[in-house]
C-alpha positions in Angstrom: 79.9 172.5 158.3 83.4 173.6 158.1 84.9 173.9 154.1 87.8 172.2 152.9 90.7 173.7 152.0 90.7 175.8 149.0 93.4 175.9 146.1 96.3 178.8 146.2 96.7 181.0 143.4 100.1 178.8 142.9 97.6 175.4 142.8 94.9 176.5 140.8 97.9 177.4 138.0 99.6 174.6 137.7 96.2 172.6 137.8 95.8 174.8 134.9 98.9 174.3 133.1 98.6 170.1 133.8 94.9 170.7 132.3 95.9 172.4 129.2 99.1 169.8 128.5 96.8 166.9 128.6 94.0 168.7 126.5 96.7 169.1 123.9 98.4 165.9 124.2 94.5 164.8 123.5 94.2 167.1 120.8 97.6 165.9 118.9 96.7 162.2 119.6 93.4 162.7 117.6 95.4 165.0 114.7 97.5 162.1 114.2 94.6 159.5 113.8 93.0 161.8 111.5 96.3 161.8 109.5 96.5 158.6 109.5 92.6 157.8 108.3 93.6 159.2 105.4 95.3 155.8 104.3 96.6 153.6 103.4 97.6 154.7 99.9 99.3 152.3 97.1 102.5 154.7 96.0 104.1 153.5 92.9 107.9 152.7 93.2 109.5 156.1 91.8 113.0 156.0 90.1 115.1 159.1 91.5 118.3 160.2 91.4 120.9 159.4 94.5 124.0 161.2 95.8 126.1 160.3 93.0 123.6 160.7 90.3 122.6 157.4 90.0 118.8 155.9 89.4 117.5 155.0 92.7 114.3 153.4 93.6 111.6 154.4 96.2 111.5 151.0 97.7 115.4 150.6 97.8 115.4 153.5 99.9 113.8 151.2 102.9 116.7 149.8 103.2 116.7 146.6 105.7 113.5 148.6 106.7 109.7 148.0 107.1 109.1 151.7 107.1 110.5 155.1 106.0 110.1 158.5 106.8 110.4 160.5 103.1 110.6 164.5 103.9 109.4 166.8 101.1 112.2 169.5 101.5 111.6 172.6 98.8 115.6 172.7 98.0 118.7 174.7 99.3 117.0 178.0 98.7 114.4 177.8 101.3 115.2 178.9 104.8 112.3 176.9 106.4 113.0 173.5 104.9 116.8 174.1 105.4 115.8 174.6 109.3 113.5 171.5 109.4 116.3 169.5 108.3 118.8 170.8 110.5 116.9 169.9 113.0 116.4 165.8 112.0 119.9 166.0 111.3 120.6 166.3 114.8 118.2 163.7 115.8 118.9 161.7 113.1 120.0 158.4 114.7 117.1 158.2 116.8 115.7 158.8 113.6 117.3 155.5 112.3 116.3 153.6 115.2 112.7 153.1 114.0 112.6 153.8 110.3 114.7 154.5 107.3 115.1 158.3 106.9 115.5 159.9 103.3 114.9 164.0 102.5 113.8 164.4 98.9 113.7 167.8 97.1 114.1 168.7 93.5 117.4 170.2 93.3 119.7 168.2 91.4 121.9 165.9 93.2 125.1 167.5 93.1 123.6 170.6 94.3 121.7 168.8 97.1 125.5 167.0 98.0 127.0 170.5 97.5 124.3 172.1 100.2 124.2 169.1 102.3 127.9 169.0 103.0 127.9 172.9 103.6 125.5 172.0 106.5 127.1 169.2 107.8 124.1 167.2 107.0 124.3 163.3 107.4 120.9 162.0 106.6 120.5 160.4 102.9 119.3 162.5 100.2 117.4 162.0 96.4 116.6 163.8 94.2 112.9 164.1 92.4 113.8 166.0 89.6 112.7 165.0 86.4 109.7 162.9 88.3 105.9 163.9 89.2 106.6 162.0 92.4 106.1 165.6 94.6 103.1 166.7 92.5 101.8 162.8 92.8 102.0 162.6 96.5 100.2 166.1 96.9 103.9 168.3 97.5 103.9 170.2 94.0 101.3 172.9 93.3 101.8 175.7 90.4 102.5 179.5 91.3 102.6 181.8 88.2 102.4 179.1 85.8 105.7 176.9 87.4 105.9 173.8 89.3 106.0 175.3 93.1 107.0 172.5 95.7 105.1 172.2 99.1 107.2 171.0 102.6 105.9 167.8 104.5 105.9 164.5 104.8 104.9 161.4 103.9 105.0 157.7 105.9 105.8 154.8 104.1 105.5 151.4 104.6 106.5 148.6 102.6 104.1 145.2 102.2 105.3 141.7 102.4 104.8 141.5 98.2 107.2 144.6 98.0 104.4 146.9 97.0 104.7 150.7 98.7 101.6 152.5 101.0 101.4 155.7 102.3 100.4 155.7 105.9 100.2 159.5 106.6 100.9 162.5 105.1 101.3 166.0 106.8 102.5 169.6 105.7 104.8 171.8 107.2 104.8 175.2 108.0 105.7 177.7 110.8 104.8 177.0 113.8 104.3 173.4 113.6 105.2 170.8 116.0 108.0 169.5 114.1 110.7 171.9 114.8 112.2 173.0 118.3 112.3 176.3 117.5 108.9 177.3 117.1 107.8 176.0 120.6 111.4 177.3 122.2 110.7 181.0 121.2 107.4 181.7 122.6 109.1 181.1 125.9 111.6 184.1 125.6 110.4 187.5 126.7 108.8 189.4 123.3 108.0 185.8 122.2 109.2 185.0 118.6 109.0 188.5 117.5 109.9 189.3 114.0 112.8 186.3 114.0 112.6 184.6 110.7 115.4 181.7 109.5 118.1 182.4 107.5 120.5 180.4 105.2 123.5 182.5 107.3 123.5 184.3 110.2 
């Protein structure tokens, strides 16, 4: 009996490659229902400080929205949070097209409008200071006896009674899949190397 045909070099790689795409596509599908088993979770409506100072309300920062996407940024001194947001700036109205999008951090607000405009950022901004809403929500751990705030983000919907939920909550960190960046790199000869962001380059 004569054999089939058998696969090239060139064949059995890119069945390779389509193999390991779907495996992670898999893989990120059932990260994301594990993120999400962790709720929901009842979030109290925090008052925090907008652009011009102001008291403003978790649930006012919905919006006309069911949903809202709340970033945990660690303020203007971080590198890695300032990168993460440069990034959803620039995707920002696709952003808008499904939920309301809002970074908190604790720097003040005029320091957050001061940094924001610097980087030509356009999403809205509040400010936690002076609330435990980060260290409630799992962003705010202590390092050498001070409040130290963590990157992420959390998912929020809002019910039909106005009440708040957390759908999903997530961390972020180098190498994660919510920067360009970090999958771009890899793909240049040397790889990422030593290249770490800056506030300036």
């Amino acid at each position: 009996m004569e054999k089939g045909p058998t696969m090239t070099d060139r064949e059995e790689h890119e069945a390779r490659k389509k193999a390991l795409y779907e495996e992670i596509d898999a893989k990120h599908a059932e990260l994301v229902e594990l993120l999400r088993s962790e709720g929901p979770e009842e979030v109290r409506d925090y008052v925090l400080r907008g652009a011009d100072g102001s008291a403003v309300r978790l649930s006012e920062l919905f919006g006309d929205e069911r949903d809202l996407i709340l970033v945990h940024n660690m303020g203007r001194g971080c590198p890695y949070c300032t990168l993460w947001a440069d990034g959803f700036n620039g995707v920002l109205p696709h952003l808008e097209n499904r939920a309301a999008f809002v970074v908190v951090s604790p720097d003040a607000p005029q320091v957050q409008q001061e940094f924001a405009s610097s980087r030509g950022w356009r999403f809205r901004m509040a400010s936690s200071v002076g609330t435990s809403l980060a260290k409630d929500l799992g962003f705010e751990t202590e390092h050498e006896g001070k409040p130290f705030a963590l990157p992420g983000c959390s998912t929020l919907r809002k019910r039909e009674d106005g009440a708040i939920e957390r759908v999903a909550k997530t961390f972020f960190g180098p190498g994660d899949p919510y920067c360009a960046v970090f999958h771009l790199f890899p793909l240049l000869d040397g790889g990422t190397g030593e290249w770490q962001p800056k506030l300036a380059y």
